[in-house]
C-alpha positions as CSV (number, residue, x, y, z in Angstrom):
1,X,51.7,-49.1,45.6
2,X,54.4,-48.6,43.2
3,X,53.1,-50.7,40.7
4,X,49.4,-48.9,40.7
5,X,51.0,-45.6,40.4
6,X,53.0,-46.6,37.5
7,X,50.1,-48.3,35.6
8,X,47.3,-46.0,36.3
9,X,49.8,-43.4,34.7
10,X,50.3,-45.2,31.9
11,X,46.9,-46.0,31.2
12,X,46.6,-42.3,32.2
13,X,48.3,-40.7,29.3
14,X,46.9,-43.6,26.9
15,X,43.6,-42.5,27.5
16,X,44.6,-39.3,27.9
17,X,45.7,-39.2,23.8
18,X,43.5,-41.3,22.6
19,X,40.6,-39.0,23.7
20,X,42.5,-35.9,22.3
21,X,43.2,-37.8,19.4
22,X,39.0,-38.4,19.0
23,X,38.4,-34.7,19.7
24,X,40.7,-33.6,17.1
25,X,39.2,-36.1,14.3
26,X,35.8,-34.4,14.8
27,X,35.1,-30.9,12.7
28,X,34.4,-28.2,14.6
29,X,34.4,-30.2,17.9
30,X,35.0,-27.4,20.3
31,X,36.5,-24.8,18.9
32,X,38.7,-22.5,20.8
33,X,40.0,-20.7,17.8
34,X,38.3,-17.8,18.0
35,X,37.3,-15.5,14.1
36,X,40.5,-13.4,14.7
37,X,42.7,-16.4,14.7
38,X,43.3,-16.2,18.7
39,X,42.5,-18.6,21.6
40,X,39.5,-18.2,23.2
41,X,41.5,-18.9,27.3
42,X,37.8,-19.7,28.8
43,X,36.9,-22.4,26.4
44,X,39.7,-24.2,25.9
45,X,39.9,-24.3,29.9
46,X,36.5,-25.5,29.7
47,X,37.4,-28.0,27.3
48,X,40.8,-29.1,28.4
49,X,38.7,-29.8,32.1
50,X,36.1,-32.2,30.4
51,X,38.8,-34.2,28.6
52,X,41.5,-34.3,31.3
53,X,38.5,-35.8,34.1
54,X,37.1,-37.8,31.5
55,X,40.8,-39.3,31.3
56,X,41.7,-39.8,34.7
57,X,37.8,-41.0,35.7
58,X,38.3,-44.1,32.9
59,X,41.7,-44.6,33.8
60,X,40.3,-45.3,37.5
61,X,37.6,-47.4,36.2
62,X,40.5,-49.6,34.2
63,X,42.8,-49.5,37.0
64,X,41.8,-53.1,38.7
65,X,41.6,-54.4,34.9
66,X,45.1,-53.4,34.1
67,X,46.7,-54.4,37.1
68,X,45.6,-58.3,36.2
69,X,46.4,-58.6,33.2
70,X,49.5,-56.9,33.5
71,X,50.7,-58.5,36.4
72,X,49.0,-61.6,35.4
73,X,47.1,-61.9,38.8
74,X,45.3,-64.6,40.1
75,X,42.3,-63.8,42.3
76,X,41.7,-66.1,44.9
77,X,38.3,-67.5,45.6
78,X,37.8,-68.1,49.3
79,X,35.2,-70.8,48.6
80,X,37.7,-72.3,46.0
81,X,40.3,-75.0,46.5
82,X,43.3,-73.1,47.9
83,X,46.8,-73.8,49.3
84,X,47.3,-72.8,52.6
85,X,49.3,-70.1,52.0
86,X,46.7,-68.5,50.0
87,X,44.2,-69.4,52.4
88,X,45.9,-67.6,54.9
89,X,46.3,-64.1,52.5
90,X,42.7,-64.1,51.8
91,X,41.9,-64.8,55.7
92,X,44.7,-61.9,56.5
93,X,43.0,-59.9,54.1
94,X,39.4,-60.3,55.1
95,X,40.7,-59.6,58.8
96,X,42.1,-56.9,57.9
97,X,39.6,-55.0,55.8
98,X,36.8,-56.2,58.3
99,X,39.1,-54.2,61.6
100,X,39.4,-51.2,59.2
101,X,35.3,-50.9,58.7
102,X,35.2,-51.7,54.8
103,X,31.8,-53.2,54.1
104,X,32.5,-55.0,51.3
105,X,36.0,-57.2,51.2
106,X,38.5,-56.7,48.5
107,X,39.3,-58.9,45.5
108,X,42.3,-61.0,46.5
109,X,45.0,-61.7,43.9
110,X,48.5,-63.5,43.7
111,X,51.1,-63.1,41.2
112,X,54.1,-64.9,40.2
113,X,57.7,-63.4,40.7
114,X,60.5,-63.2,42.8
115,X,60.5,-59.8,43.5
116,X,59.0,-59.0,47.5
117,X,55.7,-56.8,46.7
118,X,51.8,-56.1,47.0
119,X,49.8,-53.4,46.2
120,X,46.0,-52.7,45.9
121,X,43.8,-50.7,43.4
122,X,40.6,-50.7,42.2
123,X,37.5,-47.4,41.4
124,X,36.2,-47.7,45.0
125,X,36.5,-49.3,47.9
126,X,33.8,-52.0,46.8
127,X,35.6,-52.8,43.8
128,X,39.4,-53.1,45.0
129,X,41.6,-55.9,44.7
130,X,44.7,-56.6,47.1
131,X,47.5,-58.6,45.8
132,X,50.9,-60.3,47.0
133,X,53.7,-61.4,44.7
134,X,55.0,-65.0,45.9
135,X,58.2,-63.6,46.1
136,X,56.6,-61.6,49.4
137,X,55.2,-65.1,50.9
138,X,58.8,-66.7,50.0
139,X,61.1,-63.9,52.0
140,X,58.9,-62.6,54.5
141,X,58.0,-64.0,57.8
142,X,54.1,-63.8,58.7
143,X,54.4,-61.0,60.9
144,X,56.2,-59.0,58.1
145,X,53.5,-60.3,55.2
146,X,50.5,-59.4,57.9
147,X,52.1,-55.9,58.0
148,X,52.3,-55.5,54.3
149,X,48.7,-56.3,53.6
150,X,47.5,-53.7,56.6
151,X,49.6,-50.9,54.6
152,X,47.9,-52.2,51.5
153,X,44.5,-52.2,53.1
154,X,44.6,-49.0,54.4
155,X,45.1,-47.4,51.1
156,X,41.6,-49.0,50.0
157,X,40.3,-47.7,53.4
158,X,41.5,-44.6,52.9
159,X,40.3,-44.1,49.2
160,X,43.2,-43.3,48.0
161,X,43.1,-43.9,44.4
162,X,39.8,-42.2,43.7
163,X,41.5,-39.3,45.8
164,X,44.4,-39.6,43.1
165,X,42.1,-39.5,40.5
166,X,40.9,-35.8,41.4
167,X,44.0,-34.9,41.7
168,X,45.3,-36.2,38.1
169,X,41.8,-34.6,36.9
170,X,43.4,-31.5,38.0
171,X,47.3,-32.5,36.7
172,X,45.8,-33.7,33.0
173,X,43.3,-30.2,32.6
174,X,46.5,-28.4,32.8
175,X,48.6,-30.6,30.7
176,X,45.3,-30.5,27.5
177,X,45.3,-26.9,28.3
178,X,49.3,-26.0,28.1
179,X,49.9,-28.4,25.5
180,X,47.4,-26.5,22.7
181,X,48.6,-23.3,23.9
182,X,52.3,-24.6,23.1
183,X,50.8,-26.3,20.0
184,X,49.4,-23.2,18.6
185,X,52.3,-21.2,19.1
186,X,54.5,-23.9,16.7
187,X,52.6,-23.7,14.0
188,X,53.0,-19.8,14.1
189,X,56.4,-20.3,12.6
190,X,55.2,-23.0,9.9
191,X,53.7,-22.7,6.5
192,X,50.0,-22.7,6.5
193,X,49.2,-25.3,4.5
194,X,51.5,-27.5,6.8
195,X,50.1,-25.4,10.3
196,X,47.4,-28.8,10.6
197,X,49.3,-31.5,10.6
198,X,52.0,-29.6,12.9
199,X,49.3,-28.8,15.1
200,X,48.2,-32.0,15.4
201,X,51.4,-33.4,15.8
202,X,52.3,-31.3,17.8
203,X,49.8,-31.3,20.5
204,X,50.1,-34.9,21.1
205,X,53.7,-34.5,21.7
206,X,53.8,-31.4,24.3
207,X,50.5,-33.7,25.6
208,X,52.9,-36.6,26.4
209,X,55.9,-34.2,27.7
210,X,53.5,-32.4,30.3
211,X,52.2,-35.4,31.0
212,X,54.8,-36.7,32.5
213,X,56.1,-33.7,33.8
214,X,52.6,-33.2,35.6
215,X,53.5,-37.3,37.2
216,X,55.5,-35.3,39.5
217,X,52.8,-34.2,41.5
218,X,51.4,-37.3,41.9
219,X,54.2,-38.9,43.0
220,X,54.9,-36.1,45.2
221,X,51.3,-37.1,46.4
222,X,51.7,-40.6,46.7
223,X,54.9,-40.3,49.0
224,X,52.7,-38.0,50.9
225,X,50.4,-40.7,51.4
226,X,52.3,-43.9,52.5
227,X,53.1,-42.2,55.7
228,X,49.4,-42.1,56.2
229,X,48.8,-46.3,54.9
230,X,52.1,-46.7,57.5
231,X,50.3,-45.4,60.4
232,X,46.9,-47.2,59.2
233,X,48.9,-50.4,58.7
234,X,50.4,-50.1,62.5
235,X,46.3,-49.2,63.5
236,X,45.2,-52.6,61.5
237,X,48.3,-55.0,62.3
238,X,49.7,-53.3,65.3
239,X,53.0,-50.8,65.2
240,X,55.2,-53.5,65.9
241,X,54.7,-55.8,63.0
242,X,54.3,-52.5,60.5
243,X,57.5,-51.5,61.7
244,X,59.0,-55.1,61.1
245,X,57.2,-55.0,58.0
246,X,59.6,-52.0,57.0
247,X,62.9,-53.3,58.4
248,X,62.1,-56.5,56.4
249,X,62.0,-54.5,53.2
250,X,64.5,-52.3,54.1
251,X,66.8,-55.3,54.5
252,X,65.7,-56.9,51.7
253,X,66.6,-53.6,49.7
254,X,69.8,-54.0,51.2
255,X,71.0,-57.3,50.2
256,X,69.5,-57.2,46.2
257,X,72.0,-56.2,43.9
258,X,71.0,-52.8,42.3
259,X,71.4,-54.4,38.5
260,X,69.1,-57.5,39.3
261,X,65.9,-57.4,36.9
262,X,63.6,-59.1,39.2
263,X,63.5,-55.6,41.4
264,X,64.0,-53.0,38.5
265,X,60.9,-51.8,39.5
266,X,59.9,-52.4,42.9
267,X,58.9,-49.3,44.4
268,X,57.8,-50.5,47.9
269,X,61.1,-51.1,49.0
270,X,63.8,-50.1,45.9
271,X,65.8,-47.3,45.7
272,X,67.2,-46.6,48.8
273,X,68.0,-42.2,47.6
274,X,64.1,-40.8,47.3
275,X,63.8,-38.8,44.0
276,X,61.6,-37.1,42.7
277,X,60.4,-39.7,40.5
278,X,60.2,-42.4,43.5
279,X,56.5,-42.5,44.8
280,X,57.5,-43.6,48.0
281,X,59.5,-42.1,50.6
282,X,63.0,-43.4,51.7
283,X,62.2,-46.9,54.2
284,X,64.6,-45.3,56.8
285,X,62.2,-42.0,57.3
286,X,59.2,-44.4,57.5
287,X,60.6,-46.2,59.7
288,X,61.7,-43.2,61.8
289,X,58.1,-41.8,61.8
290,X,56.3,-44.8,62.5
291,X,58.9,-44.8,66.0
């Protein structure tokens, strides 16, 4: 899930600027400004909640999109000629998603690279995709792999993305909102003439800055959440081979050396100290709550 939270902010903020950047290149597209040179609070709230929904909405709609072409995924065709390996993740998919009631199966990808991994994404639950690294097929036993793709499955059954989505709805209405009130209050100290550009400039910086200031809550949420795709994982695969799931990354974890590229930035099972930039929670609590 790492992986989807990280590129679903990214494409976030992208999208994020670049429609601030179109509002700001119309004339007299909503101007909060009011005659005596003031803000008007109410419509730049009104304002800063269409852009900042409108952001996070298309940033969920690119979401399964971005995840292929920047992982470079593969989908799987069931009907298709496949390995048996990749038979057996679409069949551990399908399996899967059919015990936890989805009515329409998930878009099954693979990607190349030695790091151990999966995650799944996607605007609904019709449109999601679940995909394993080979690096997760190499290390992992099946028991292990089958408890990976139940975690992973539960986060499409439990709609967590489009749940995400509200919330960075919420995150990016404050972030359009504070980062014009900071704007404005720059250009009090410039020269009129230059007060434009500096606003300009200056909005898309404080944009970016409480941008990823407001990531905090949704990584605050997404740690939240594993717990909840752990304990659907054990409902899907069974406790037992969740749990050996986690022990398997854990170990994993273990035994990588902390300057080896291939795991810079694996989140399912990386750094073993849980900051507040890690969007999932230490293994060893998960573990000790799935107990």
């Amino acid at each position: 899930m790492g992986k989807r939270i990280f590129y679903f902010l990214l494409t976030n903020i992208l999208v994020l600027a670049t429609i601030s950047i179109i509002f700001m290149l119309i004339p007299g597209t909503w101007n909060y400004i009011g005659p005596d040179g003031t803000i008007q609070f109410g419509t730049l709230l009104i304002f800063s909640a269409i852009i900042g929904f409108t952001g996070s909405f298309i940033s969920l709609a690119m979401s399964r999109w971005m995840a292929k072409k920047m992982m470079g995924v593969r989908v799987l065709d069931p009907s298709g000629n496949l390995s048996q390996s990749e038979r057996e993740v679409v069949e551990k998919v399908h399996r899967l998603s059919r015990a936890a009631g989805l009515m329409h199966m998930p878009e099954v990808g693979m990607y190349d690279s030695r790091e151990v991994n999966a995650f799944a994404t996607g605007p609904s639950k019709k449109r999601s995709l679940v995909a394993v690294s080979t690096g997760l097929l190499h290390e992992m036993d099946d028991d292990a792999v089958e408890g990976v793709i139940a975690h992973e499955v539960a986060h499409v059954a439990n709609g967590d993305m489009v749940t995400m989505t509200l919330l960075q709805g919420v995150v990016n209405t404050f972030v359009v909102f504070l980062a014009r009130i900071a704007a404005f209050a720059v250009t009090r100290f410039v020269k009129e003439e230059l007060a434009p550009i500096v606003h300009f400039l200056a909005i898309i910086f404080f944009q970016i800055i409480f941008s990823i200031l407001g990531s905090l809550v949704v990584y605050a949420y997404s740690r939240h959440r594993e717990y909840h795709a752990d304990r659907g994982g054990a409902d899907l695969a069974g406790k037992d081979k969740m749990k050996h799931a986690l022990e398997s990354l854990k170990t994993y974890a273990d035994r990588v050396r902390g300057d080896d590229t291939s795991v810079s930035t694996l989140k399912i099972n990386g750094k073993r100290k849980m900051s507040i930039f890690s969007t999932h929670p230490d293994l060893n609590e998960r573990i000790r709550r799935l107990s």
